[in-house]
N, C-alpha and C positions, 0 to 999 in steps of 0.2 A: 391502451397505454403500453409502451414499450420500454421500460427499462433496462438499462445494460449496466451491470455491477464491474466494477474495475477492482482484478484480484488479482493480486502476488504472490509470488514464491518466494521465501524469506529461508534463511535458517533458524532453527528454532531457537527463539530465544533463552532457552532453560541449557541450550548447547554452548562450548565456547565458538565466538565468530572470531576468523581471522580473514585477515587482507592478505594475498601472496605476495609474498613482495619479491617475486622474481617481474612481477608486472601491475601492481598496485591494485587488482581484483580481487573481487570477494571470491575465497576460499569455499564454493558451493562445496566440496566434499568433507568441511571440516565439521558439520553437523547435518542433523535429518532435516531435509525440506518440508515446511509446512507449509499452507495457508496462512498469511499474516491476521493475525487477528484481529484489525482493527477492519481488514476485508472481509470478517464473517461477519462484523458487527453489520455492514454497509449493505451487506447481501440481505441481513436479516430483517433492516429495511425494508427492503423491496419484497420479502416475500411473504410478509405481514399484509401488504400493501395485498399482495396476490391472494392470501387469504380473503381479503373483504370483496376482491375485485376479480370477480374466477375469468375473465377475459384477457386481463394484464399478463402482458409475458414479459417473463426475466430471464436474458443473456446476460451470460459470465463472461468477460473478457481478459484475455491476459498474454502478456507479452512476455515471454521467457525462453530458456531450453527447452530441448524435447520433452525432459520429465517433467515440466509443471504441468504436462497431462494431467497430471495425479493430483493435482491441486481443483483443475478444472472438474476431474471428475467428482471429485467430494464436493464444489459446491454444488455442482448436478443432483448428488443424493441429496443433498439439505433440501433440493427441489425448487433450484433453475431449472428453466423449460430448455437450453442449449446452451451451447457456446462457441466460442472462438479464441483459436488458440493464434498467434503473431509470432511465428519462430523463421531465425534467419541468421547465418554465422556471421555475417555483418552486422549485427546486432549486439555483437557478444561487446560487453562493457561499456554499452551505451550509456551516455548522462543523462542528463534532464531533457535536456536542447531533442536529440535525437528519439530517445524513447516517445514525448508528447508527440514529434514530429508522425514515427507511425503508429501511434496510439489514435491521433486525430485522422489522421488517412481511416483506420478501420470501422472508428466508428462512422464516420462518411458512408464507407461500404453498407456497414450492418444495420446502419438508422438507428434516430432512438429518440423519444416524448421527452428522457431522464437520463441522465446518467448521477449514480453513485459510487464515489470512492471514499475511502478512511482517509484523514487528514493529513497522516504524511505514514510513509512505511517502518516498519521498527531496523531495519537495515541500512539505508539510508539518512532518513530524517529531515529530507530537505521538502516535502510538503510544497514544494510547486510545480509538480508537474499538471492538477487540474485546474492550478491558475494560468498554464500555459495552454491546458486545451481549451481553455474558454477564450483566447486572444486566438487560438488556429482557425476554431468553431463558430467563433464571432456569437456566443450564446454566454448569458450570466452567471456569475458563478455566484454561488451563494457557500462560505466558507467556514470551518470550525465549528456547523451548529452543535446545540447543545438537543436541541428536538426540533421536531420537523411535523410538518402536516400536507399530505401531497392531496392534488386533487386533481383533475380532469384537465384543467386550467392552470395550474401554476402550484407554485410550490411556496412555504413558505415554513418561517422557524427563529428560533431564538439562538443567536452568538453571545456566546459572555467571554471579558476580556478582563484587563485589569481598570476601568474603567466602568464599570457596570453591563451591562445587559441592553442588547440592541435587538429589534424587532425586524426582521427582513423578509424581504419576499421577492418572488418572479416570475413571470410568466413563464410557459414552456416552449419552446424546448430549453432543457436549462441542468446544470452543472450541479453536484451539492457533494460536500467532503461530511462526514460524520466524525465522533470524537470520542474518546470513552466513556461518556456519558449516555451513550444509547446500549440498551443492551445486550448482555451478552446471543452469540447466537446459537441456533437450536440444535442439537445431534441430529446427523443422519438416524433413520429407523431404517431396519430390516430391508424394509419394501423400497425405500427412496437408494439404499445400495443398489439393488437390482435393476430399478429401472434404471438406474444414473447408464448404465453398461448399454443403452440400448438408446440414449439423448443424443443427437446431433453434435457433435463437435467440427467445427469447420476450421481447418489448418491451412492457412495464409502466410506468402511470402512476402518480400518488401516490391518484388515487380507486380507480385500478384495485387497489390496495393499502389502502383504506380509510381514507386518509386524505384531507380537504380543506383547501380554501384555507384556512379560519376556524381549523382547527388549527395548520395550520404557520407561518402570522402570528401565531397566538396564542403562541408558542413564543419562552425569551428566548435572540434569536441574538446572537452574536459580531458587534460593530459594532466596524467600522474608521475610527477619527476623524481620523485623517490618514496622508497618507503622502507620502514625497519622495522622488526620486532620491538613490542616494550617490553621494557628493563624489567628483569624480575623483580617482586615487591620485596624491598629489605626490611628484615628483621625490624621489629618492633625493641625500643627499651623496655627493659624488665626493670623495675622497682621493688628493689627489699625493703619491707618496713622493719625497720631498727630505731625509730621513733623519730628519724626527719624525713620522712617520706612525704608528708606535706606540704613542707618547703621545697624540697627536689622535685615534686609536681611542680608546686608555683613556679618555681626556677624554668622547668621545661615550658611553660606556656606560655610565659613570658619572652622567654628568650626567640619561642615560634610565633610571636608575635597574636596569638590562639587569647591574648586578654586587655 
């Protein structure tokens, strides 16, 4: 069994994120790069999987700048067996469209029985990029489960919706998004730092992937036609109680339409 985990470099959510708005991209130096963490849930998956299954390997895959090395290597220590890193300055501000474009090229290159990603990124939020590898892939996606059961043969698991609870399944080779309902994933140890420094990392271009310039300018991307800071938060009213302070509430929630 071959799984390939799809993992990203976010900024940390506990950081403030900004958009620059000299060109409508995310501000990578306005907090510390992490691992997204709905991609360590997805990894932890697969390597639970690898725990019962010591022949199962897991690649880490990830499509970023140079420094999501550093992403790559921490999942290495949590103990993927390699990875593959997708770095190309034509790639800087890709959308959805573009990103699955050589997302699907790579994993073509790297093969795979699986592939697992988090259900949508905390930077982002638009969650279809593995509903587009699975139309690239021409393979089934199985989406939002809540838990999963992989086997040799196919994979299968529980989606819950506003609607109740649906039972899904699918042969392999095949697609699966996790959710925060799986969980959390494990610390690197000591020993998985160490070897992480000595795991395969294979660093690919967009030719080295078969695609060129002429293609991916020819491509209709997501254009950001403006963008501006938000307005500072203003000041909150303050209420003195001098004994109508209960009707000056009612008055205020009324009048915000808040009853």
């Amino acid at each position: 069994m071959r799984i390939v985990v799809l993992v990203k470099q976010v900024p940390d959510t506990a950081d403030v994120r900004r958009l620059d708005v000299n060109n409508g991209l995310l501000d990578r130096d306005a907090g510390e790069p992490i691992v997204d963490e709905i991609n360590e849930r997805a990894l932890e998956v697969a390597l639970r999987y690898k725990d019962e299954h010591k022949a199962a390997e897991v690649v880490v895959l990830s499509m970023g700048p140079e420094n999501a090395i550093k992403s790559i290597r921490k999942a290495l220590s949590m103990g993927a067996d390699s990875g593959v890193h997708v770095v190309d300055e034509s790639l800087a501000g890709a959308d959805a469209l573009l990103t699955s474009l050589a997302i699907s090229r790579a994993l073509e290159q790297t093969r795979f029985d699986l592939v697992i990603a988090g259900n949508e990124s905390t930077d982002g939020n638009g969650g279809i990029v593995p509903a587009m590898l699975s139309e690239r892939l021409g393979v089934p996606l199985l989406g939002f489960l809540a838990n999963v059961e992989i086997t040799e043969a196919q994979v299968s698991g529980e989606r819950q919706g506003d609607d109740g609870t649906v039972n899904v399944h699918a042969g392999l080779p095949a697609i699966m998004t996790v959710t925060e309902r799986f969980d959390y994933a494990r610390f690197p140890n000591f020993k998985g730092i160490m070897t992480a420094k000595r795991k395969p990392v294979e660093t690919v271009t967009l030719a080295e992937l078969g695609l060129d310039a002429a293609e991916v300018s020819s491509l209709d991307r997501t254009e950001v036609i403006s963008t501006a800071e938000r307005p500072a938060r203003a000041a909150g009213t303050k209420i003195e109680d001098d004994g109508n302070a209960a009707a000056t509430l009612v008055e205020f929630l009324a009048t915000n339409r808040l009853v």
